[in-house]
C-alpha positions as CSV (number, residue, x, y, z in Angstrom):
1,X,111.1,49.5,45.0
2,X,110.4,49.2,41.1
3,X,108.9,52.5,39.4
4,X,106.0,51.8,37.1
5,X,105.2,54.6,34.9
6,X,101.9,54.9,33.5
7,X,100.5,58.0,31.0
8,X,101.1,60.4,33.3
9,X,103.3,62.1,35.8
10,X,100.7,61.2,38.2
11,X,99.9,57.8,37.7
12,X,103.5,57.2,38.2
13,X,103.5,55.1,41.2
14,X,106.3,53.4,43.2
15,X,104.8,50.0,44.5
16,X,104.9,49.9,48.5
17,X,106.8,46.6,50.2
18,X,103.7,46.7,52.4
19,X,99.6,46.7,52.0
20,X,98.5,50.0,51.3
21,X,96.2,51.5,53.3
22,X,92.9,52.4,51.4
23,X,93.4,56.2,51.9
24,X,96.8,56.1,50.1
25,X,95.5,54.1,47.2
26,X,95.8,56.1,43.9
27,X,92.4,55.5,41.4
28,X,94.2,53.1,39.0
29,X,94.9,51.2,42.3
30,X,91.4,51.2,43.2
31,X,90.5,50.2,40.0
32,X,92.9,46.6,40.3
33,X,91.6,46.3,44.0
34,X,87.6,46.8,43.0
35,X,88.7,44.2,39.8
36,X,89.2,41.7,42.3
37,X,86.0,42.1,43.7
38,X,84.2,41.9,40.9
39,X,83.3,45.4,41.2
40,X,83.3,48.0,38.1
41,X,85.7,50.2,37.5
42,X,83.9,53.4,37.6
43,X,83.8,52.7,41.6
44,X,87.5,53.7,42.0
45,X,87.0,56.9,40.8
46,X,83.7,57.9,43.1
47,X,85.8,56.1,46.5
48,X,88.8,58.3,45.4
49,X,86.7,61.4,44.8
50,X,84.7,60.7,48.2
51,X,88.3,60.5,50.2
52,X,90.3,63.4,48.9
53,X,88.1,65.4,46.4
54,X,85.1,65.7,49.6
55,X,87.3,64.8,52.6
56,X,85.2,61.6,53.1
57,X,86.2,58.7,54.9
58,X,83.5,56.7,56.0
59,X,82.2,54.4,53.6
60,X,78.8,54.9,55.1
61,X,78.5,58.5,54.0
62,X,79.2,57.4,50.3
63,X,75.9,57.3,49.0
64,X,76.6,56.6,45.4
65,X,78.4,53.2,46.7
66,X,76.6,50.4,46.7
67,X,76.1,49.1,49.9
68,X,77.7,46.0,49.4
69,X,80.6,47.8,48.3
70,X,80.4,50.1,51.3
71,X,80.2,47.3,54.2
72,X,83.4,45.3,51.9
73,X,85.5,49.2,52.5
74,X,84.2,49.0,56.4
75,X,85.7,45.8,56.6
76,X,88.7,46.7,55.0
77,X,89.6,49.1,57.1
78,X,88.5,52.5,55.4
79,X,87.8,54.9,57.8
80,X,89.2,57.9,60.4
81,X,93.0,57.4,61.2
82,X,93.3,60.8,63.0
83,X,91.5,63.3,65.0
84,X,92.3,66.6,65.9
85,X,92.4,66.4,69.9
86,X,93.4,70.7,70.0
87,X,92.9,73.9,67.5
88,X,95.4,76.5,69.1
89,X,94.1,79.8,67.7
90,X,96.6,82.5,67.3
91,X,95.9,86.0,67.7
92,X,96.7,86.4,64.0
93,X,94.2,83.7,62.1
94,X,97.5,80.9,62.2
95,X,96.1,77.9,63.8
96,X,98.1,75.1,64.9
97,X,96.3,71.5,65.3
98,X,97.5,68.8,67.5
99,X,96.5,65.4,65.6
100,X,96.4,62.1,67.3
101,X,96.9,59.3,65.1
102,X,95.5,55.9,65.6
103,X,98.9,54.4,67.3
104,X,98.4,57.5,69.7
105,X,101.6,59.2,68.6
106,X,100.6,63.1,68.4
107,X,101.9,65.0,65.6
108,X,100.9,69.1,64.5
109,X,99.9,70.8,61.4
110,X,99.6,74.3,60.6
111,X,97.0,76.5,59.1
112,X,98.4,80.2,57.6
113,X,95.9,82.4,56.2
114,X,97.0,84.9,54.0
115,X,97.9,88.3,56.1
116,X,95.9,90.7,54.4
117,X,92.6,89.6,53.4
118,X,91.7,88.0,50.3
119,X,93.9,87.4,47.5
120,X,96.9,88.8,49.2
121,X,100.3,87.8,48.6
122,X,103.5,88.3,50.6
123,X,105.1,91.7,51.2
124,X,108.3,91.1,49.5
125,X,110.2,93.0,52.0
126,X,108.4,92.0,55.1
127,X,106.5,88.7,54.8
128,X,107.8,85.6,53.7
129,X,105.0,82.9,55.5
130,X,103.9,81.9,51.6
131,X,106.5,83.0,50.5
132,X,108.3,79.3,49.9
133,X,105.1,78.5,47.7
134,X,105.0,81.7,45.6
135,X,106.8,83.3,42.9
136,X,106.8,85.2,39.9
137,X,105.4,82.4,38.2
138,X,102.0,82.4,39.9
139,X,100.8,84.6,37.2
140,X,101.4,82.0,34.7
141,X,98.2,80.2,36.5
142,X,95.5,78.1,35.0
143,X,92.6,81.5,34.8
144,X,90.2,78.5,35.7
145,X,92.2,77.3,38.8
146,X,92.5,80.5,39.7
147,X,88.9,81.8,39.4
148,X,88.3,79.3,42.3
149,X,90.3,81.3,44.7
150,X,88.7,84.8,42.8
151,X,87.9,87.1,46.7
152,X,89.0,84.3,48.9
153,X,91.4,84.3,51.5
154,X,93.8,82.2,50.2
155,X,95.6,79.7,53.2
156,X,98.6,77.6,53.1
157,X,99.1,74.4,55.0
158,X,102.4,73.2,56.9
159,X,102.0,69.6,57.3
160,X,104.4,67.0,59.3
161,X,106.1,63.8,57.9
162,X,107.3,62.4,60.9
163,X,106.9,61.5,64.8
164,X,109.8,63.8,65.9
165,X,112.9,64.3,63.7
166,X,116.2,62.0,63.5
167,X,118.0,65.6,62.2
168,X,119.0,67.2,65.2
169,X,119.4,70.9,64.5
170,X,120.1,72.9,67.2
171,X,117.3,75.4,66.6
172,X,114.5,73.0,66.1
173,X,112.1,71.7,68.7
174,X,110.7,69.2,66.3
175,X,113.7,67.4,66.9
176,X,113.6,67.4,71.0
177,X,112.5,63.9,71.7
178,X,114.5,62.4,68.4
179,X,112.9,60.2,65.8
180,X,109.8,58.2,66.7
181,X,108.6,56.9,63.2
182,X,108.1,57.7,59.4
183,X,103.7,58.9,58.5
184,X,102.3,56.9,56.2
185,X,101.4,58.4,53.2
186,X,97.6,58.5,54.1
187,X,98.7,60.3,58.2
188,X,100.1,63.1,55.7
189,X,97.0,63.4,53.3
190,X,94.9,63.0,56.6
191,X,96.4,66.0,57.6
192,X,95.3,68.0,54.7
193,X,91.5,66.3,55.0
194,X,91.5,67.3,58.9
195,X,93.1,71.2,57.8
196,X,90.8,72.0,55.2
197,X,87.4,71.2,57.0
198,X,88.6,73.8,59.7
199,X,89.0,76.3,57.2
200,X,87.1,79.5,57.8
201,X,84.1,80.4,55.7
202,X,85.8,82.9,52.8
203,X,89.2,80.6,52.9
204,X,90.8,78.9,50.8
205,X,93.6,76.4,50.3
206,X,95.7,77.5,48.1
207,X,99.3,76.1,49.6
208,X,101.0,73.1,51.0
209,X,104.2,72.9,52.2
210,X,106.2,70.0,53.5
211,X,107.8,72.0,56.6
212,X,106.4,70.7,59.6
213,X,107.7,67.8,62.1
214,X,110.3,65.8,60.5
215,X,112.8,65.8,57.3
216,X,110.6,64.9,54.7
217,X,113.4,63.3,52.1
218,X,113.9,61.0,55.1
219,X,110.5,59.7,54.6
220,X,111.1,59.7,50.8
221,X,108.6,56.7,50.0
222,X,105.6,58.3,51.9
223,X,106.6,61.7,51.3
224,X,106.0,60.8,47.3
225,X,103.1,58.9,47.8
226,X,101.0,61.6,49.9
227,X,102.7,64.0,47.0
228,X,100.8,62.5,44.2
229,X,97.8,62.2,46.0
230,X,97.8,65.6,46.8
231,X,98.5,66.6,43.0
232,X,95.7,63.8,41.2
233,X,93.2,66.2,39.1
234,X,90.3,63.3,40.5
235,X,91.1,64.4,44.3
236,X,92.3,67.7,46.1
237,X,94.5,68.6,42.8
238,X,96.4,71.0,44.0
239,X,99.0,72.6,41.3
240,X,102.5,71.0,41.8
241,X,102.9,75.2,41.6
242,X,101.8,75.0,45.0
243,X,103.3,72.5,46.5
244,X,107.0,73.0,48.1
245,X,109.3,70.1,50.1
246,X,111.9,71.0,52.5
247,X,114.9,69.4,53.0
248,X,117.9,69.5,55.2
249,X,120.3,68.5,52.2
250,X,119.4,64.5,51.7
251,X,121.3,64.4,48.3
252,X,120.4,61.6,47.7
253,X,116.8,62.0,48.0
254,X,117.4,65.4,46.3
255,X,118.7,63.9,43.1
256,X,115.4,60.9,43.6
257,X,113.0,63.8,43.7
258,X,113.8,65.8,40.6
259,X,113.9,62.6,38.8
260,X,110.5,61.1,40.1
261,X,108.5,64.5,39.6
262,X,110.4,65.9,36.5
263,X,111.4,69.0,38.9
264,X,107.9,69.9,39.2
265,X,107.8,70.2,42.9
266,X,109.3,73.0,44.3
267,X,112.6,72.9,46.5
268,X,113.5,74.6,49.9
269,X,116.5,73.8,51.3
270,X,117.2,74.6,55.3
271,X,120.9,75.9,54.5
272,X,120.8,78.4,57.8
273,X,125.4,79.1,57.5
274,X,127.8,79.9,54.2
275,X,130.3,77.3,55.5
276,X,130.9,73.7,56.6
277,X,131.9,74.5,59.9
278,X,129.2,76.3,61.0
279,X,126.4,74.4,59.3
280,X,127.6,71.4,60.7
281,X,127.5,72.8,63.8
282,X,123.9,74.2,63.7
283,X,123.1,71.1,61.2
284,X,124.5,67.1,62.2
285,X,123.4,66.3,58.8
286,X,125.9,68.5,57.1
287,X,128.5,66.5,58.0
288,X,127.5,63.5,55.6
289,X,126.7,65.5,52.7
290,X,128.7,69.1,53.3
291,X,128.2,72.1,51.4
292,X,129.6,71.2,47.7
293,X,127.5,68.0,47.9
294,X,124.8,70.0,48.6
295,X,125.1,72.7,46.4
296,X,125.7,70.2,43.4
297,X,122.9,68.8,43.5
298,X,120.5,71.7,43.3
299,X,122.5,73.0,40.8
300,X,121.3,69.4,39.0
301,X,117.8,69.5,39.9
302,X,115.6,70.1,37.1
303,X,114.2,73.0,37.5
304,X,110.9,74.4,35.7
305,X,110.9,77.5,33.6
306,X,110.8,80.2,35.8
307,X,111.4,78.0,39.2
308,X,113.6,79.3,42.0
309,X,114.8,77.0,45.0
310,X,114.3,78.6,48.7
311,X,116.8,79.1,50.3
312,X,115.6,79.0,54.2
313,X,118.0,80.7,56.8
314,X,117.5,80.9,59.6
315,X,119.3,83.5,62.1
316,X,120.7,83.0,65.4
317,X,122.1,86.1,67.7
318,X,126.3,86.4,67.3
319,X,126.0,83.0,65.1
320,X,125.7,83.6,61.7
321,X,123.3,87.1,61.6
322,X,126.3,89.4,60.4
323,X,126.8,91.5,57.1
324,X,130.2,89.2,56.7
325,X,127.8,85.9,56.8
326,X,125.4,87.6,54.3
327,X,128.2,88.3,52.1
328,X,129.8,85.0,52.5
329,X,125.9,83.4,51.5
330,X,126.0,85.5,48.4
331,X,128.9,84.6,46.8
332,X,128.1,81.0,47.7
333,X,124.7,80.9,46.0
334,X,126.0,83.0,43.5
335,X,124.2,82.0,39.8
336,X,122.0,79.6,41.1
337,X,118.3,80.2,40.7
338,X,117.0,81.1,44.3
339,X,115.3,83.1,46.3
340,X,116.5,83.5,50.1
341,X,113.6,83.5,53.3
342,X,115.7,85.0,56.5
343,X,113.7,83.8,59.6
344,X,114.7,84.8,62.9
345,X,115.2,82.2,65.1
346,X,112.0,81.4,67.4
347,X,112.6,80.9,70.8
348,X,112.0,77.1,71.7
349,X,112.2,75.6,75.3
350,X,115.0,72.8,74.1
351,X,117.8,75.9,72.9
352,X,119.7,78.6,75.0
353,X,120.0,80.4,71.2
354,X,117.5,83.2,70.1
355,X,117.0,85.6,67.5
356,X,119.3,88.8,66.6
357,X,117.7,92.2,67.1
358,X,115.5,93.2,63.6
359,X,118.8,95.8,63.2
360,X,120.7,93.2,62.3
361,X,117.8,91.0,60.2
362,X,117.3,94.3,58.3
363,X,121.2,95.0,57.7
364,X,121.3,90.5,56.5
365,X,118.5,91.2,54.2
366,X,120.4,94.8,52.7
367,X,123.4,93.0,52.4
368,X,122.1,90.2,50.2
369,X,119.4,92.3,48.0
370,X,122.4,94.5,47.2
371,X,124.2,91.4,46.0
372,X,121.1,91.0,43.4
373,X,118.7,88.4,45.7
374,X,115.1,88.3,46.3
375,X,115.4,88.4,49.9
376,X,112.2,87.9,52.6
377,X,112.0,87.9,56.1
378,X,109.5,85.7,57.5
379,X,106.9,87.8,59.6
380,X,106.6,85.6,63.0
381,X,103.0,84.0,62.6
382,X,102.0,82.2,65.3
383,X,104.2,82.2,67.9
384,X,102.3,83.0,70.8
385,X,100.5,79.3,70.3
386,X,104.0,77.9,69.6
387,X,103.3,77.5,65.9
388,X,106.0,79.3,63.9
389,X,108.9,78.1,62.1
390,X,110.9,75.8,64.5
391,X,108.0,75.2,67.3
392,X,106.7,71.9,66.4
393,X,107.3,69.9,69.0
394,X,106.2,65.8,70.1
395,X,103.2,66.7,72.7
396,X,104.5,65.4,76.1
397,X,108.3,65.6,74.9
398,X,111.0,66.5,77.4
399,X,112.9,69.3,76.3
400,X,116.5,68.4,75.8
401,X,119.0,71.8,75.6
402,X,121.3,71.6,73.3
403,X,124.1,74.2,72.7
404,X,126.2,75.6,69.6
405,X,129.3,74.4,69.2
406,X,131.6,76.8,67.6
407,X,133.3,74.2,65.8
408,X,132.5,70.9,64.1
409,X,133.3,67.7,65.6
């Protein structure tokens, strides 16, 4: 698809082969659409503001529209495309939501508060549930921007990009029932709408991160959409500070990424092993673009002044949780900019594999802060409503067990 570029990093748009649906439609696109009409121009920025400034979706509620203009959105379509059909409430403020789309396909989206009231940031030894959207360079913050989140507790959203996952990793549930379909760039923003009405009174979204159900580089086209509506300064405008993708190593996508958003949108990469043969056999998708693939092309991605990419490991008992594996990670990642989050495997119904006893998370995380790495361990939020890192599953999906192979194949 042709890139147009316009002023701004955010007005750069890639043209979809298909009809946009109004919710994905950035202002300037509103602007040709409303042209067409015969409408003015200042319209496309009150329907944009309505949508993803205010959460808005129903033309009937927009009361500086005229109503000719609202009845001509009604019939185009603008409206709800998802509703939250369960909250699970976790005993520690994370709440997962089950979303039904319009198709009926069920997807979920978490809700992280902050752990310790408001303003708090991660523990750097203990807590690492932020930690993929923070950094040092948080204090480099707009004092405006930040002002808004002044004695608020400050939340970070883990939204989905796909009906199930084509990736297969062994330690995944979101994975279990295989790859349904790709979210449209407006199911991902929908997401964030449905999240931050739900918010508690004193909360704050501060946070999003690409993590959820499904590889979002696989869904490159509406993963960038949703990412720059997500970012305009006439809608939810988050900083791209706060905004992290996760990959399983698409280096392709990688590469299309750090060129489209000038490295402004920060980079986790699910790496979980220090070699080819074990990644590959944790991680299918390691055996199309192996470890010095990989590696080169975060060593090519443009990174911001003061950026790190997160390095997301996950540890599975007698797999790859030992102090030679931690050794073996540091020299590999050795000189690159990055910051390491250890999570302990979460139990999920579709694996035999678990997590190592904390002895051994403790003596991973030694191992690789002695070697000179910002090292966190992700605190388990969640899990008692199936919500952690891992847990996302397809609502109604059979649980397939799938076992570790010791070697590649």
């Amino acid at each position: 698809m042709p890139l147009r570029l316009a002023r701004t990093n955010h007005d750069a748009i890639v043209k979809p082969a298909a009809p946009l649906h109004p919710i994905a439609r950035l202002p300037e696109e509103w602007r040709d659409a409303l042209a067409q009409r015969g409408e003015r121009a200042f319209a496309a920025k009150q329907i944009f503001n309505w949508i993803h400034r205010h959460g808005v979706v129903d033309p009937a509620a927009m009361t500086n529209v005229s109503a000719r203009l609202r009845a001509a959105l009604a019939e185009e379509g603008l409206g709800s495309i998802a509703e939250i059909v369960h909250v699970h409430r976790s005993a520690d403020g994370t709440r997962k939501l089950v979303v039904r789309l319009k198709d009926g396909a069920t997807i979920e989206t978490v809700l992280l508060p902050a752990v310790s009231g408001p303003g708090a940031r991660p523990e750097p030894e203990i807590d690492a549930d932020a930690a993929a959207a923070y950094d040092d360079e948080d204090e480099e913050d707009d004092p405006t921007t930040e002002e808004a989140f002044r004695g608020k507790t400050r939340v970070t959203q883990c939204i989905s990009t796909q009906v199930g996952c084509a990736m297969g990793c062994v330690f995944c549930a979101s994975g279990v029932a295989g790859w349904k379909r790709h979210l449209g760039p407006e199911e991902i923003v929908a997401q964030i709408l449905l999240g931050r009405a739900l918010l508690d009174e004193g909360e704050a979204l501060r946070n999003v991160v690409f993590m959820g159900m499904g590889e979002p580089l696989h869904n490159y086209d509406g993963t960038a959409r949703a990412l720059r509506l997500l970012t305009h300064p006439d809608g939810i405008a988050l900083s791209t500070r706060r905004v992290t993708v996760s990959t399983s190593g698409l280096v392709p996508e990688i590469a299309r990424l750090g060129r489209d958003f000038n490295g402004q949108i920060a980079l986790a990469i699910s790496l979980h092993a220090a070699d080819d043969e074990s990644r590959s056999a944790l991680m299918p998708i390691n055996k199309k673009y192996p470890l010095a693939e990989l590696l080169a092309a975060l060593k090519a991605y443009p990174m911001q002044r003061r950026r790190r990419i997160t390095i997301e490991y996950t540890l599975v008992s007698g797999k790859n949780d030992d102090v030679a594996e931690a050794q073996k990670l540091a020299r590999l990642l050795r000189g690159m900019p990055v910051k390491i989050n250890l999570i302990p495997m979460n139990p999920i119904e579709a694996s035999t594999l678990g997590p190592p006893d904390m002895a051994r998370v403790f003596a991973f995380q030694k191992a690789l802060v002695g070697s000179g790495y910002s090292c966190f361990i992700r605190r388990r939020r969640g899990d008692d409503v199936s919500a952690a890192c891992g847990q996302l599953v397809l609502l109604g999906a059979k649980p397939k067990v799938k076992a570790f192979r010791n070697s590649a194949s």
